[in-house]
Structures are given as structure tokens and as C-alpha cells.
C-alpha positions in Angstrom: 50.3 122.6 103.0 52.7 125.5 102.6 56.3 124.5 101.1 59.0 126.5 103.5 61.5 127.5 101.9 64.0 128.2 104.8 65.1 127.2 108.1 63.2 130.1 109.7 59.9 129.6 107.9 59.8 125.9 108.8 60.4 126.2 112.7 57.2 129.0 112.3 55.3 126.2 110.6 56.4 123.8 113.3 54.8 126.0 115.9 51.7 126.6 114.2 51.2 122.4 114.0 52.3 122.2 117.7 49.9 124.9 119.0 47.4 123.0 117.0 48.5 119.6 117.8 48.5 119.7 121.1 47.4 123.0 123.5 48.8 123.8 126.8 50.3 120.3 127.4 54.4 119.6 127.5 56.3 118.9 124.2 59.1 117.1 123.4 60.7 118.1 120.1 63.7 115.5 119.3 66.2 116.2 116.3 68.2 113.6 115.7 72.1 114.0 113.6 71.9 117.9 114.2 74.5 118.3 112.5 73.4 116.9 109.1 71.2 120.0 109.2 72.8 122.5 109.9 75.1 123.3 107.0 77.4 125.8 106.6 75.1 127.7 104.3 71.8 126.4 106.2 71.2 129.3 108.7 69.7 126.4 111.2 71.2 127.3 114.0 70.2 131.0 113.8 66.6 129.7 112.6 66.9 126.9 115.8 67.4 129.6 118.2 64.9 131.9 117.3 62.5 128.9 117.6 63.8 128.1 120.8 64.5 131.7 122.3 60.6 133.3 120.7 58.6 130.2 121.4 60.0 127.1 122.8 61.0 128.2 125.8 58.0 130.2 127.1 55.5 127.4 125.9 56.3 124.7 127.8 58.6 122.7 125.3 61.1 120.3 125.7 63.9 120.1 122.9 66.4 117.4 122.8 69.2 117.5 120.1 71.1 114.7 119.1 74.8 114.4 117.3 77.2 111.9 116.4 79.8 114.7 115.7 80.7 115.6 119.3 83.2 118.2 118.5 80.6 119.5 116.3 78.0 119.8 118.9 80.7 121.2 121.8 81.7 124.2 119.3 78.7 125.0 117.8 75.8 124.7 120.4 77.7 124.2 124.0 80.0 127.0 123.2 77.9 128.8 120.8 78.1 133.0 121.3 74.5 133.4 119.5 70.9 132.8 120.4 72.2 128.8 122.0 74.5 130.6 124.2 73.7 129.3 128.0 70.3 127.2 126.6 71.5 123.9 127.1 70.4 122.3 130.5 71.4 118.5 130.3 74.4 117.1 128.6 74.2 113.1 128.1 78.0 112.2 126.3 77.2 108.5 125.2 80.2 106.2 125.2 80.9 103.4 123.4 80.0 100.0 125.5 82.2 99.0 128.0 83.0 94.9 128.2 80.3 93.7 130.3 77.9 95.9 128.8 78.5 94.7 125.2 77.9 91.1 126.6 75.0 92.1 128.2 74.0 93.5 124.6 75.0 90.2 122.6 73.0 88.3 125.1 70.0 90.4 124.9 70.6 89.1 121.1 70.8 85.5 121.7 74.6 85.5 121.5 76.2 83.5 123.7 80.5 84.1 123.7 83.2 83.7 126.6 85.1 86.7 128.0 87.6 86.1 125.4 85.4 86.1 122.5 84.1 89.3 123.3 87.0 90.7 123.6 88.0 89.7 120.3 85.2 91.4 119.3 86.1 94.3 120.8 89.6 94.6 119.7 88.4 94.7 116.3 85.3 96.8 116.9 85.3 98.3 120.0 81.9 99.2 122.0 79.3 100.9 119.3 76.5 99.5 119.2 75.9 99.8 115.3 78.9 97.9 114.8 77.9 95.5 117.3 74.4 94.9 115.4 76.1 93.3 112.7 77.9 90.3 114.8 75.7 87.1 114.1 74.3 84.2 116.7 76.0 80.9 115.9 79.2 82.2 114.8 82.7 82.5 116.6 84.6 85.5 116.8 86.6 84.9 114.1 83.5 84.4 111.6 82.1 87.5 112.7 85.3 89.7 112.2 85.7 88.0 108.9 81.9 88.9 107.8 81.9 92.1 108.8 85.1 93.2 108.3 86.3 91.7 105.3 83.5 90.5 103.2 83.3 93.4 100.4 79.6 94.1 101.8 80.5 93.5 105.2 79.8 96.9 107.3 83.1 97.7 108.5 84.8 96.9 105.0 84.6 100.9 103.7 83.6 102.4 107.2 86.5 103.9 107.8 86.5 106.6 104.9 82.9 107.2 105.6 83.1 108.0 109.0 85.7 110.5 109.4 84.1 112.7 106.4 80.5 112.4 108.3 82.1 113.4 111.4 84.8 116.2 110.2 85.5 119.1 108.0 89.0 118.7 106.1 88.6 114.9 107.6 91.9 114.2 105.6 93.8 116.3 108.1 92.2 114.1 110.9 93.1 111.2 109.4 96.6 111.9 109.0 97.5 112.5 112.2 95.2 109.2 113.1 97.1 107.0 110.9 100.7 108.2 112.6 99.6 107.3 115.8 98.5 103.8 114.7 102.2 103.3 114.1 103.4 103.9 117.7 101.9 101.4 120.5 103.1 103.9 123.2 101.7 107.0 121.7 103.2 109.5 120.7 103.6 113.7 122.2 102.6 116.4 120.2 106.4 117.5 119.1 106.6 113.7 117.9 103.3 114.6 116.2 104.7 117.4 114.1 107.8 115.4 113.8 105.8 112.8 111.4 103.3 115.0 110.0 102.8 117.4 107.5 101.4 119.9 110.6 103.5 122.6 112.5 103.1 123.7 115.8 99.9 126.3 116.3 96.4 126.3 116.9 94.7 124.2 113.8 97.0 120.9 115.1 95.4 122.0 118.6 91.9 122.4 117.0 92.2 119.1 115.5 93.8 117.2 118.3 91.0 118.1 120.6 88.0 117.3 118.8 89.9 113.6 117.8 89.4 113.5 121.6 85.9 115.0 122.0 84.8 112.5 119.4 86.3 109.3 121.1 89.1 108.8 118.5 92.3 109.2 120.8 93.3 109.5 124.8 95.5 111.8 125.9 98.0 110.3 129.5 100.3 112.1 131.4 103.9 110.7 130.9 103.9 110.4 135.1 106.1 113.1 136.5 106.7 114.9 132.9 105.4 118.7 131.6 102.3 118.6 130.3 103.9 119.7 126.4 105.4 115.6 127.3 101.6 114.3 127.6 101.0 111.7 125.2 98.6 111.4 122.4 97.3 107.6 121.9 94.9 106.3 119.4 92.3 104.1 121.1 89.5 104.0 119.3 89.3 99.8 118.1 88.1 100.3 114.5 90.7 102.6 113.4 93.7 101.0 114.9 92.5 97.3 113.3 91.5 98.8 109.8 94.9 100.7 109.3 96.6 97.6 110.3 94.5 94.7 108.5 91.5 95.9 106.7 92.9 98.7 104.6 96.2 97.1 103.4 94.3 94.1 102.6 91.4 95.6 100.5 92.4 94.2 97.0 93.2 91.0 98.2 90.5 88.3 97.7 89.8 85.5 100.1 90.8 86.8 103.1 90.9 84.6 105.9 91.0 86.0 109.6 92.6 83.3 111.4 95.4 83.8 109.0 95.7 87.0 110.0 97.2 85.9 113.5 100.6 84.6 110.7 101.4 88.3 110.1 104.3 90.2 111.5 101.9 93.1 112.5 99.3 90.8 114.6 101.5 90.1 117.7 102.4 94.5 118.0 98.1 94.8 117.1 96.7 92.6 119.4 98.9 94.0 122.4 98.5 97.4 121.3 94.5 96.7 121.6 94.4 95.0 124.6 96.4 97.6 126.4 93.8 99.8 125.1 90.9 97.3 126.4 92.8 97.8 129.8 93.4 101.9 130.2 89.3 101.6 129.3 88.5 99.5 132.3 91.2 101.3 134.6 88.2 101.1 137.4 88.0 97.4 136.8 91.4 97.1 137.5 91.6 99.6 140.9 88.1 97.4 142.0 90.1 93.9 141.5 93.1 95.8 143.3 91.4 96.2 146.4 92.0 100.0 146.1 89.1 101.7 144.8 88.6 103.5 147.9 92.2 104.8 147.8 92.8 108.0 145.9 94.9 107.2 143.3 96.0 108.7 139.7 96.5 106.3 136.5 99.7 107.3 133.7 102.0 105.6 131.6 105.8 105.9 131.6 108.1 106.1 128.9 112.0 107.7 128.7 114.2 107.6 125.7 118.2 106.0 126.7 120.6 107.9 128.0 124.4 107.2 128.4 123.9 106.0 131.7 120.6 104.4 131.8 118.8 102.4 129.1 115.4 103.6 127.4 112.4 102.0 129.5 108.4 102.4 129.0 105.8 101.1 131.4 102.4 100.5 130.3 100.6 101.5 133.1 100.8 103.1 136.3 98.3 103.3 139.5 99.9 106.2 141.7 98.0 105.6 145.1 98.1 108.5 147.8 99.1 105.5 150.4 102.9 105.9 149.6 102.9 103.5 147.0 102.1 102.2 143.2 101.7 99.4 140.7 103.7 99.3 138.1 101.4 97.3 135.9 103.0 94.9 132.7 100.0 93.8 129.9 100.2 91.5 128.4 98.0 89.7 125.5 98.2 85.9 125.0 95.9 82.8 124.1 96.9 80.9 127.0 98.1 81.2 130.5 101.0 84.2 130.2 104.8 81.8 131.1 106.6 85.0 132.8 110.2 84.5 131.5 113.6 85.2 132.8 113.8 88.1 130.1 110.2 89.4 131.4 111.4 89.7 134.7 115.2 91.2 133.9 113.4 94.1 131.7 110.8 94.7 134.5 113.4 95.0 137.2 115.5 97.4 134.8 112.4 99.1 134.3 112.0 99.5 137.8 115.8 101.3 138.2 115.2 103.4 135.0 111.8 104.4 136.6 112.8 104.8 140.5 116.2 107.0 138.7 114.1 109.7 136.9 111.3 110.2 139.2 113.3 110.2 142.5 110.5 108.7 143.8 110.4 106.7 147.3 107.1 104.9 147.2 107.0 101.3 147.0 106.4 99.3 144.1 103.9 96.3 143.0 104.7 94.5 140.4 101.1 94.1 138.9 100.5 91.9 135.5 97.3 92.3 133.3 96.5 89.0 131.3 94.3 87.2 129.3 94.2 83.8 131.2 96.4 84.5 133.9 100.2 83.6 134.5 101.8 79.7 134.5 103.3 79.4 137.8 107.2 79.4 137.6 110.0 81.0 139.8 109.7 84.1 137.4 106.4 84.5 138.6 106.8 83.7 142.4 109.9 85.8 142.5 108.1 88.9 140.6 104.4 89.1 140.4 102.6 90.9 143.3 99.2 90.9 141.9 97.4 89.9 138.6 94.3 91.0 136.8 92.9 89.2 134.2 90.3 89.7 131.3 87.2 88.0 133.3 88.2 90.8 136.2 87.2 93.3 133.6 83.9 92.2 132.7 83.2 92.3 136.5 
């Protein structure tokens, strides 16, 4: 057989075997990790859409491309200029697994876990299903972190360095701007951003910012009632924020145990930080157990620095519904049945003030808590709590 020695002379070749192949009937061509092929230096894509623009098209040919670099795929073929321009008919952006889906996947592999188990899971792994291949039947959560996460030829020990240069050019400015938003649970806005980092304030931090969203890495929320320059940047993708806090500063340390983990100063700010994360995800799990998924409503967080007359306040969540009122929504993550305390409930009615003070707003508030397991009845609670949600309502 003839040895091609481009792009262009092996999408000729391929229409030669297809013609041969298979005459007159419908073809599917699939190319999977599109952008492992096309190289700067590759001339695919101008090869690709000769193919497809000469040939494909006019002979009854499916083509379906396939990337893991979604920022990759948006700039260069959604948005190309060149012979891709306008070709693509049917987008498919596949997210990571929500909750009930990635039980529904353990299950499908004999693994049988509670709610909170998988959500373990998740915390430290998130929703991809490659990562999820790797938990084991038979084992707890806290095995299967250990395994994969900390065993020297677990999959998720080096992942991290891997994926970011697979998925970006210059990945080290990506990952700067990752690793300073694993340091602030509420986020952080872009002038914070350029406050911490080595960028300044034009269009490559844009560039970059955008396609850590494209690819899944970070959320962006509207600080409610703030300019859009107040928006805040969050990191929410599960395997980043847990190997900057526990796999990469532990790498040269042998014997790691998991459970121990819990011991470390960083474990209570991690596992609330990931569960609040867990929570924005499901935000349709949380209007549903509301009651008010048929009310318009829009979800932000809140957050205000102190002033001389009124103390700094954040709230994790907000449910603006166009029926005059909202939920002011506390999360909170715990092993056991959450004990609201008399400090909970004088920081949430402070919050409250602070909020009610800067907005100007009249609508009524619910006081709504997001738990694990639920709160312990107590006069806090009765006093307080209008509604709760808890992590089984998720999986729903």
C-alpha cells in the first residue's frame, strides 16, 4: 500500500478505500482526540476540510470528531474562519457524571456504596468516568481514595501534571491561576486574580480564564447585585482542588494513610469547600427538593468585604425566585446530623442585615440549610431553619 506522507495525501487515500469499501451506502467516519492530530505543524485541519468540503459532504458521509480539549475544539473547529467554518451540525458537550449517575455507573460495576460514600468519591474525584473505572468492588471509600490517589501507581497519583499539558498550550500559565483559586473557598474576581498572580489585566488572562471554563476546570457566579468586573471565578473541578490540597504536598511522604487525612488543619476548609461545590452542581436538585422548580428563579453567591459600619459577610448560596422572595442557603459538610449552634444562627442573622443593607432588597428571606445527614433538632434550629436539603435529595 502507498505510504502518505501528509495529512492531505492520507484523507485522498481514505476516499479511495471508502469508495471501494463501501459504494453508495452512508458513512460514518469517527476521529477520536482530534486534537492529538492536529499539530501546530500538522496541516490537519486544512487537509480535514478539504476532505470534508471536496468529498465528504457530497458523498453521503457522516464525520464525527471527538476532543477532550474543549477549548481546543471551540477555537479551532466551532469558530474556525477556514474550510470548518459553519460545517458543524451537532454539538454533544459531555459532562462529567452527576451523583445519581455515577451510582448508577458503580452499580452497573457491582459496587454497591451509600449516598455518602459516593460522595466521598466524588469529592475527591468528581464525575469522569475514567477516574471512576479505577474505584474497586469490596472496598470503602476511603480504600479507594487511598489506592488511587496515593499509591505511587495509583491513577490519580501524577494525573494532575499530565492532564493540564494534554489539554493546554503554556499549561503552566493555567495552572497558576488554578492553584490560586484552590486557596480561596469563596472564589475569587478577576482583579483578586491579578492581585495574586504573575498576570496583568488584558486579553491572554481572558483567553486563559475562558477556556479553564470551556474545559470544566472553574465556574464563574455572579456576586448577586454586583458589576459583572465583581463576578467570581471558582475552581470546581474535584481532582484539582483535592490534589493541591492532599496529593501534591504529600508526594514524598511514604505510607500515607487517608483516614488520617481527616487530622489535618486543611481537611475541615477541603471537605466544605468540595461539598459546596457538589451542591452549586446539583442546583436543580436543590430548586426540585424546594418545591420551586417551576418558579423562575436565578442561583448567585454573596460576598462583601467590612466596612466601618457593617461587618464583612459571605453567603454560599442564593436562589432569587421571581415570587418576591429567596433562600438564603447555609452548606454545610459533616459526618453526622449538622447541631445548628447559637454562633450559626447569630452569623446567619448578621448575614442577613449585611445582605438586606447592600442590596436594598425587600423580598423575603428563607433560611435554607444544605447537609449531609440533616440537622439535630434544637431551638437554634426551630428558631432559624426554614427548609433543609440533604445529600440523599441530591441523588434524587
Amino acid at each position: 500500500p502507498v505510504q502518505p506522507t501528509n495529512w492531505l495525501d492520507a484523507f485522498h487515500l481514505l476516499t479511495q478505500v471508502i469508495v471501494q469499501k463501501s459504494p453508495g451506502k452512508r458513512k460514518i467516519i469517527f476521529f477520536d482526540e482530534l486534537p492529538w492530530m492536529a499539530t501546530k505543524r500538522s496541516k490537519f485541519l486544512m487537509a480535514f476540510g478539504w476532505f470534508w468540503n471536496s468529498w465528504a459532504e457530497k458523498n453521503n458521509v457522516v464525520v464525527v470528531i471527538c476532543g477532550s480539549a474543549t477549548s481546543w475544539m471551540i477555537e479551532k473547529v466551532f469558530n474556525d474562519k477556514g474550510g470548518l467554518h459553519n460545517r458543524v451540525t451537532r454539538r454533544i458537550f459531555l459532562e462529567p457524571f452527576t451523583l445519581a449517575e455515577t451510582r448508577e455507573f458503580l452499580y452497573r460495576k457491582s459496587i454497591r456504596l451509600d449516598h455518602y460514600q459516593i460522595a466521598q468519591l466524588y469529592m475527591a474525584m468528581g464525575g469522569v468516568p475514567m477516574y471512576l473505572e479505577q474505584v474497586k468492588a469490596g472496598k470503602s471509600a476511603t480504600e479507594n481514595i487511598k489506592e488511587i490517589c496515593f499509591n505511587k501507581q495509583g491513577y490519580l497519583w501524577s494525573e494532575y501534571p499530565r492532564l493540564f499539558s494534554s489539554l493546554f498550550d503554556n499549561h503552566e500559565k493555567h495552572e497558576e491561576i488554578i492553584e490560586v483559586l484552590a486557596t480561596k473557598k469563596m472564589g475569587m474576581t478577576r482583579n483578586e486574580i491579578i492581585a495574586s498572580t504573575s498576570f496583568k489585566n488584558g486579553g491572554m488572562l481572558s483567553k486563559i480564564l475562558q477556556q479553564l471554563e470551556q474545559s470544566g476546570f472553574i465556574d464563574v457566579y455572579a456576586n448577586y447585585k454586583k458589576r459583572k468586573r465583581d463576578q467570581v471565578y471558582r475552581l470546581t473541578d474535584p481532582y484539582s482542588l483535592f490534589y493541591l490540597n492532599f496529593i501534591k504536598p504529600l508526594l514524598n511522604t511514604s505510607n500515607i494513610e487517608f483516614s488520617s487525612l481527616s487530622d489535618l488543619p486543611r481537611w475541615r476548609s477541603w471537605s466544605g469547600y468540595a461539598f459546596e461545590n457538589i451542591c452549586l452542581k446539583h442546583i436543580d436538585k436543590i430548586r426540585t427538593t424546594l418545591g420551586i422548580s417551576g418558579i423562575y428563579s436565578v442561583a448567585s453567591t454573596f460576598y462583601t468585604k467590612s466596612t466601618t459600619e457593617l461587618p464583612g459577610a459571605q453567603i454560599d448560596l442564593i436562589i432569587d425566585r421571581s415570587d418576591q422572595t429567596m433562600h438564603l442557603c447555609e452548606i454545610k459538610f459533616s459526618t453526622d446530623a449538622y447541631s445548628v449552634r447559637k454562633q450559626d444562627a447569630e452569623a446567619m442573622r448578621n448575614r442577613k442585615t449585611v445582605f438586606r443593607t447592600h442590596t436594598g432588597t425587600k423580598k423575603h428571606f428563607f433560611t435554607t440549610f444544605i447537609t449531609t445527614f440533616g440537622l439535630q433538632k434544637n431551638a437554634q434550629q426551630l428558631s432559624l431553619v426554614d427548609q433543609e436539603v440533604i445529600l440523599d435529595d441530591l441523588f434524587d
